[in-house]
C-alpha positions in Angstrom: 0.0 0.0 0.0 3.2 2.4 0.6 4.6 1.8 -2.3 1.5 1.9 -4.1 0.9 5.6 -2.3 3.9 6.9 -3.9 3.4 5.4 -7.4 0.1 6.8 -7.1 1.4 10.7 -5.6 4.3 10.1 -8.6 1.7 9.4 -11.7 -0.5 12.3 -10.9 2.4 14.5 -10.2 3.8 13.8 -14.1 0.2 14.3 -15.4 -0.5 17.6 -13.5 2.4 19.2 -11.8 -0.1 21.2 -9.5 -1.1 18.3 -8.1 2.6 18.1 -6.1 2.1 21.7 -4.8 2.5 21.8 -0.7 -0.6 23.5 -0.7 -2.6 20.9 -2.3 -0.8 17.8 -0.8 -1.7 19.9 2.4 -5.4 20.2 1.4 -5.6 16.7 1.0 -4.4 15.9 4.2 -7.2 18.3 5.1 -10.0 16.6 3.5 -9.0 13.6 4.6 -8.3 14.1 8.6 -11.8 13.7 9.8 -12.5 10.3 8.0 -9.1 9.5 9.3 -10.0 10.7 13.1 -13.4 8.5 12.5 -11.4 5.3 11.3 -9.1 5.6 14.1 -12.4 5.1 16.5 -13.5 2.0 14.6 -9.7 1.2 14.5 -9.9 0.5 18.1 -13.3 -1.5 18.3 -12.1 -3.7 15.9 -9.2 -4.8 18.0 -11.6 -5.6 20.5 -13.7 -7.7 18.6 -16.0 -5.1 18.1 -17.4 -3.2 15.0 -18.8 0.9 15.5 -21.0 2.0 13.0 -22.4 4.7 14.9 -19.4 7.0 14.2 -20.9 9.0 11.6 -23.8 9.9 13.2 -21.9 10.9 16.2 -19.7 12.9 14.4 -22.9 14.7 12.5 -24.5 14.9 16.3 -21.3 16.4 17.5 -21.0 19.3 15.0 -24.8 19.9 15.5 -24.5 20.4 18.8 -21.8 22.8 19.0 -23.5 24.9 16.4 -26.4 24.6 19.2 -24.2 25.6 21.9 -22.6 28.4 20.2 -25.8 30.3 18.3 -28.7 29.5 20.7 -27.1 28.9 24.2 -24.8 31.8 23.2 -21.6 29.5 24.8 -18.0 29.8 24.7 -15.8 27.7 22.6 -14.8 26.2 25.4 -18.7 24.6 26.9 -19.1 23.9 22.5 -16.3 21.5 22.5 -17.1 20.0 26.4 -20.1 19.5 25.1 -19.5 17.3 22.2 -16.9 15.1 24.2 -19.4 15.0 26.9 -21.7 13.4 23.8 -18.9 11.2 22.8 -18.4 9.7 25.9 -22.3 9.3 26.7 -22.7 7.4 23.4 -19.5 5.6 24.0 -20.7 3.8 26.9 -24.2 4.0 25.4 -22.4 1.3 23.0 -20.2 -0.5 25.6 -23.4 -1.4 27.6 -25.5 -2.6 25.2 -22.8 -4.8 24.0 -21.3 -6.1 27.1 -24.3 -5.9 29.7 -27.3 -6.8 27.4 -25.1 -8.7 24.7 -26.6 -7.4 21.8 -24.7 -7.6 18.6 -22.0 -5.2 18.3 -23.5 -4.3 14.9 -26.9 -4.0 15.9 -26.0 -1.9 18.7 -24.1 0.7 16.8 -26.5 0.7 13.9 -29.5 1.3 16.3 -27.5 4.2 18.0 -26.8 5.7 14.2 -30.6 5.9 13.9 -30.9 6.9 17.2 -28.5 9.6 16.6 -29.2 10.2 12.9 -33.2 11.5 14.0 -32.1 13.2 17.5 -30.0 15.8 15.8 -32.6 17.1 13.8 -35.1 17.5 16.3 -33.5 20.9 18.4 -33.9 22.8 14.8 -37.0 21.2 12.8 -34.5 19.3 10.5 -32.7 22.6 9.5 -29.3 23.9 9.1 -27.9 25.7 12.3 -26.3 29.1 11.8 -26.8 32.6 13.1 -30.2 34.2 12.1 -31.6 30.0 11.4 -35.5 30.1 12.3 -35.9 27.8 15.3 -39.0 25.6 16.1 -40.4 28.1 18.6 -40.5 30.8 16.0 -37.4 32.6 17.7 -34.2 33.3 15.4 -30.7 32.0 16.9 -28.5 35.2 17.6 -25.4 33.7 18.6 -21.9 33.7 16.6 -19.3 31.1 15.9 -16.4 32.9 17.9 -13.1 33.1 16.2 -11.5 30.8 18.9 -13.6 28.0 18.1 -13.8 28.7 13.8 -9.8 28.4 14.2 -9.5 24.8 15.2 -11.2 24.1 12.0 -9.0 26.8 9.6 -6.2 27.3 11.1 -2.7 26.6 9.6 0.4 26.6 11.6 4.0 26.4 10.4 4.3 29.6 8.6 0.4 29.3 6.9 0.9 25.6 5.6 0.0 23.1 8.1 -3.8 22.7 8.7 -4.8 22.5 12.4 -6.8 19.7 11.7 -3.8 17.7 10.0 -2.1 18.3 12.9 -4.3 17.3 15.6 -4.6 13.8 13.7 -0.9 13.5 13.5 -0.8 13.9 17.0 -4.1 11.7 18.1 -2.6 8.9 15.2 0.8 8.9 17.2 -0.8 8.2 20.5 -3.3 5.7 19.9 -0.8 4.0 17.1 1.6 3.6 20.2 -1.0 2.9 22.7 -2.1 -0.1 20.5 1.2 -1.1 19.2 3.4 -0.8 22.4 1.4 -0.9 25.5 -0.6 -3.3 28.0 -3.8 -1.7 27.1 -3.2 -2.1 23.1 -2.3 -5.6 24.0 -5.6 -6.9 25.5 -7.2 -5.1 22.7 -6.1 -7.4 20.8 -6.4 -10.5 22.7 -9.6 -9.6 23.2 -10.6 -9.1 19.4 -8.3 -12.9 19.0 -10.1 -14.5 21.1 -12.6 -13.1 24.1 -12.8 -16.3 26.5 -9.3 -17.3 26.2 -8.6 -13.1 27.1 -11.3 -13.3 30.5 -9.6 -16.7 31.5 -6.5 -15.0 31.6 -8.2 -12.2 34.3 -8.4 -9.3 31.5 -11.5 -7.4 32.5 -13.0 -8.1 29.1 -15.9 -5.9 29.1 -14.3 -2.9 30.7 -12.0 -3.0 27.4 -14.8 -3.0 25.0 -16.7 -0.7 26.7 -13.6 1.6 26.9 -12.9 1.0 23.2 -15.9 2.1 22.2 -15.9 5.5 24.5 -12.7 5.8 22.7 -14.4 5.8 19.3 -17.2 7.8 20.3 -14.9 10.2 21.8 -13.0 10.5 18.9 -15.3 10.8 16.1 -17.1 13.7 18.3 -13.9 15.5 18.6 -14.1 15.0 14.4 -17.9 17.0 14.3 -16.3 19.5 16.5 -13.4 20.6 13.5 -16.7 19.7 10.7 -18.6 22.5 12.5 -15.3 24.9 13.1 -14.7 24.3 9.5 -17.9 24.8 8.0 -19.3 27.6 10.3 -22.3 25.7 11.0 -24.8 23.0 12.1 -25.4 21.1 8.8 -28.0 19.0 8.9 -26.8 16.6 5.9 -23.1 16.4 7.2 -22.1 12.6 8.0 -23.9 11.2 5.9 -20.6 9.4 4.3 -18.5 9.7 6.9 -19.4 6.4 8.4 -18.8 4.5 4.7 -15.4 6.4 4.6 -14.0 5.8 7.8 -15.0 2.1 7.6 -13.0 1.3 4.1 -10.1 3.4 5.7 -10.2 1.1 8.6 -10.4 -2.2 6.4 -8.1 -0.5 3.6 -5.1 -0.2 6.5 -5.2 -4.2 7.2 -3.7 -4.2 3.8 -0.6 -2.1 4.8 2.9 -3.3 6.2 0.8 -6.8 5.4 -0.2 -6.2 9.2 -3.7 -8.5 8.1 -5.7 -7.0 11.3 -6.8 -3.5 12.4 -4.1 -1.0 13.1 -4.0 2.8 13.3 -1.3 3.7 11.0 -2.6 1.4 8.3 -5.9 3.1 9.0 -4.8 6.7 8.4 -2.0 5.7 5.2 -5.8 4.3 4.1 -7.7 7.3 4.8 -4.8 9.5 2.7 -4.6 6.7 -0.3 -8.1 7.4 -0.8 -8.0 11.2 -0.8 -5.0 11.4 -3.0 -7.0 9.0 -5.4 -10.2 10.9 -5.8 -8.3 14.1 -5.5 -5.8 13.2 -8.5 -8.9 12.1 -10.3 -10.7 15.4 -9.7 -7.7 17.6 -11.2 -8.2 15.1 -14.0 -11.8 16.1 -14.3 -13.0 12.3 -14.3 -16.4 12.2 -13.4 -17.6 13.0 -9.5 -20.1 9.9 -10.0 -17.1 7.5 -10.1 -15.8 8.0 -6.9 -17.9 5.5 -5.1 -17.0 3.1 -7.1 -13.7 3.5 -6.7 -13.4 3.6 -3.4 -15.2 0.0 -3.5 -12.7 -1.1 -6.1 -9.7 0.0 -4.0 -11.6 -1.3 -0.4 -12.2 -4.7 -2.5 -8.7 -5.4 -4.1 -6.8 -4.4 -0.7 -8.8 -7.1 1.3 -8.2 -9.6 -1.7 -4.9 -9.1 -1.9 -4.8 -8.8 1.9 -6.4 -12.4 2.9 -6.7 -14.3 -0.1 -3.2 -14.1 -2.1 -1.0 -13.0 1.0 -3.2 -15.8 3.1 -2.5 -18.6 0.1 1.4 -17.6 0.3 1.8 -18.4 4.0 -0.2 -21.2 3.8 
């Protein structure tokens, strides 16, 4: 997959120099860094055995809710983003419970949590965008502003105007849960959990307080990602999320394809997250057709996982 990046970065490069401009490798790296921040959540619930398909719909609750605390509550950027981790972690052990306590299918947990989530948002605003001077429900106008603290975590760039804030928060957020899984205890009984859950308990890993933890982490994570959607934007949008949950997932199943590592992992995760940008994005500056890019991304999610468990899988067998 690495060497397959940079064949990829070099053939769009000969084809249309711009395309190796700082600014637009940086601008990828921008439009990728919330799916990335999302598959990093489902990163971690896949170690554990897990699977967290609510992540999109937190996300999409996330940045609807700071748009609610910042234009109707009139709050600081401070309460917007306590706010959303304060949703993250609610849903997280929302999830963890209903998986661990009433042992219902990690799947259908999540799912029913995305439709939970998916109507909930829409309810504080009548199904409408948020923004200053959006009509409520009660008739009454919202009147509050996106301050400029809270706006720059979503537009910022650091590093002399070239580094997007968001890129750099999922740098650092990759590096610690990348070591946390790869070199640690905790990262550990992840994974011996997600191997095999008996053989883990028998050993005396509290079990469930992992996957309930994982999956705080995940919620956690991806509302930390609708907090920099609604910085970005400068608003509550009602449609955002929508494919967030799709893209995060491939990236997360695109990464078990990288260093041949055949199981979740956070670096594989984001390098899948990035191939994917720097596909659709080359292929934009191409002007092939916006309507192909599903597609693709199934084409690329398909071969990865082919190549991943059935060819590598034949060779060490």
């Amino acid at each position: 997959m690495l060497l397959a990046l940079a064949a990829l970065i070099v053939a769009f490069a000969s084809v249309e120099p711009a395309f190796a401009s700082l600014d637009n490798l940086f601008s990828v790296l921008q439009s990728v860094s919330i799916v990335a921040l999302l598959g990093i959540g489902v990163t971690i619930t896949l170690a554990a055995g897990g699977f967290d398909l609510s992540v999109g719909s937190v996300a999409a609750s996330a940045q609807m809710a700071a748009s609610y605390v910042l234009v109707v509550w009139h709050g600081s950027a401070l309460a917007a983003v306590a706010a959303c981790l304060a949703l993250g972690i609610v849903v997280g052990l929302l999830n963890g419970l209903l998986t661990t306590r009433l042992r219902v299918p990690d799947q259908l947990a999540t799912l029913g949590t995305l439709f939970l989530l998916a109507g909930l948002q829409l309810i504080p605003t009548g199904g409408r965008s948020l923004s200053t001077g959006a009509m409520l429900p009660d008739g009454t106008s919202a009147t509050g502003v996106f301050p400029g603290a809270f706006l720059a975590l979503g537009r910022l760039r650091v590093f002399h105007d070239l580094v997007p804030l968001p890129v750099l928060i999922l740098a650092v957020l990759a590096l610690l849960a990348g070591a946390t899984m790869e070199t640690t205890r905790w990262g550990r009984v992840f994974y011996a959990i997600g191997g095999n859950e008996k053989a883990a308990r028998l050993a005396g890993a509290a079990t469930q307080r992992y996957r309930i933890a994982a999956y705080v982490a995940s919620a956690s994570i991806a509302s930390l990602g609708g907090v920099l959607i609604a910085a970005r934007v400068g608003r509550g949008d009602a449609s955002a999320g929508h494919s967030l949950l799709l893209d995060a997932v491939a990236a997360a199943l695109v990464g078990y394809a990288v260093w041949g590592a055949r199981r979740p992992n956070v670096l594989g995760t984001v390098v899948g997250a990035i191939f994917v940008g720097v596909l659709l994005n080359g292929l934009t500056m191409l002007n092939a057709p916006y309507y192909m890019q599903d597609f693709i991304k199934g084409a690329l999610l398909v071969l990865s996982l082919a190549f991943t468990f059935g060819i590598a899988g034949r060779r060490e067998a």
